[in-house]
C-alpha positions in Angstrom: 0.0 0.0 0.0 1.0 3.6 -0.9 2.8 5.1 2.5 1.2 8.5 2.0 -2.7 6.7 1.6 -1.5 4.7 4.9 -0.9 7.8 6.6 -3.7 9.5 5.4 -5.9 7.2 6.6 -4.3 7.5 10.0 -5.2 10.8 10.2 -9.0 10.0 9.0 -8.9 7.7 11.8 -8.5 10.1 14.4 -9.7 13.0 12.9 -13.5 11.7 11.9 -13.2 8.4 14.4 -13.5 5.9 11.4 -11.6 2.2 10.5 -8.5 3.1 8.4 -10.1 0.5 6.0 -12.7 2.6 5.1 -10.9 5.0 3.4 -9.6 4.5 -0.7 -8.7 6.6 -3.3 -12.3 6.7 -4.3 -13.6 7.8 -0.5 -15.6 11.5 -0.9 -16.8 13.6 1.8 -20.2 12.8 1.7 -19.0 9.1 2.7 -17.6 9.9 5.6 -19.3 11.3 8.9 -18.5 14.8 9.7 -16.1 15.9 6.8 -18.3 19.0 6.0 -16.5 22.0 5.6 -15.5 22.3 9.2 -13.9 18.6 9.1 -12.4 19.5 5.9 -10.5 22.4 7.6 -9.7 19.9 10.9 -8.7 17.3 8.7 -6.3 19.7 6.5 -4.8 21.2 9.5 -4.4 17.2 10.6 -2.7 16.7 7.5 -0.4 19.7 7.9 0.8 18.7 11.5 1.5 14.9 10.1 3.4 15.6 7.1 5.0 19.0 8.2 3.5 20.5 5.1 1.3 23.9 5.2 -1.4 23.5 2.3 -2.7 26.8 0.0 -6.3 27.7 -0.1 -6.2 26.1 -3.9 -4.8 23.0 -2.5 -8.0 23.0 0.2 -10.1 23.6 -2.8 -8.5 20.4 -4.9 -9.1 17.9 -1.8 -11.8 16.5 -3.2 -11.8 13.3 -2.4 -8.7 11.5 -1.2 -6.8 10.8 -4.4 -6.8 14.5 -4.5 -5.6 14.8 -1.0 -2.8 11.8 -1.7 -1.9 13.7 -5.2 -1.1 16.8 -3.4 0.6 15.6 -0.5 2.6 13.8 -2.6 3.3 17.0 -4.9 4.8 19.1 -1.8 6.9 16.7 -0.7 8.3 16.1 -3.8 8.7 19.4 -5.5 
């Protein structure tokens, strides 16, 4: 499995209280409990905090599901 989508899922875990196993590529927000747009800026700041990254308002925009939120994380660490 991909280490960032393993991560990422970590941080669905304890951010929205879900099984890691839940979440795929494919997972939208309306799949998961409480990722409106408050849990999308909770989750985001999550993300920040575990990759040491500090996302743009365009990159919030782009996380539209979590391929988006893999594809970008894996952008800015890899310039």
């Amino acid at each position: 499995m991909d280490e960032i989508l393993a991560k990422v899922r970590q941080v669905f875990r304890d951010t929205f209280n879900c099984e890691p196993g839940q979440i795929s590529f494919d997972t939208k927000p309306e799949q998961v409990k409480g990722w409106d747009s408050l849990g999308h800026v909770t989750l985001a700041s999550e993300l920040e905090q575990a990759f040491g990254l500090s996302f743009e308002v365009d990159d919030l925009m782009e996380m539209e599901d979590v391929a988006a939120i893999v594809q970008i994380i894996r952008r800015k660490l890899n310039p």
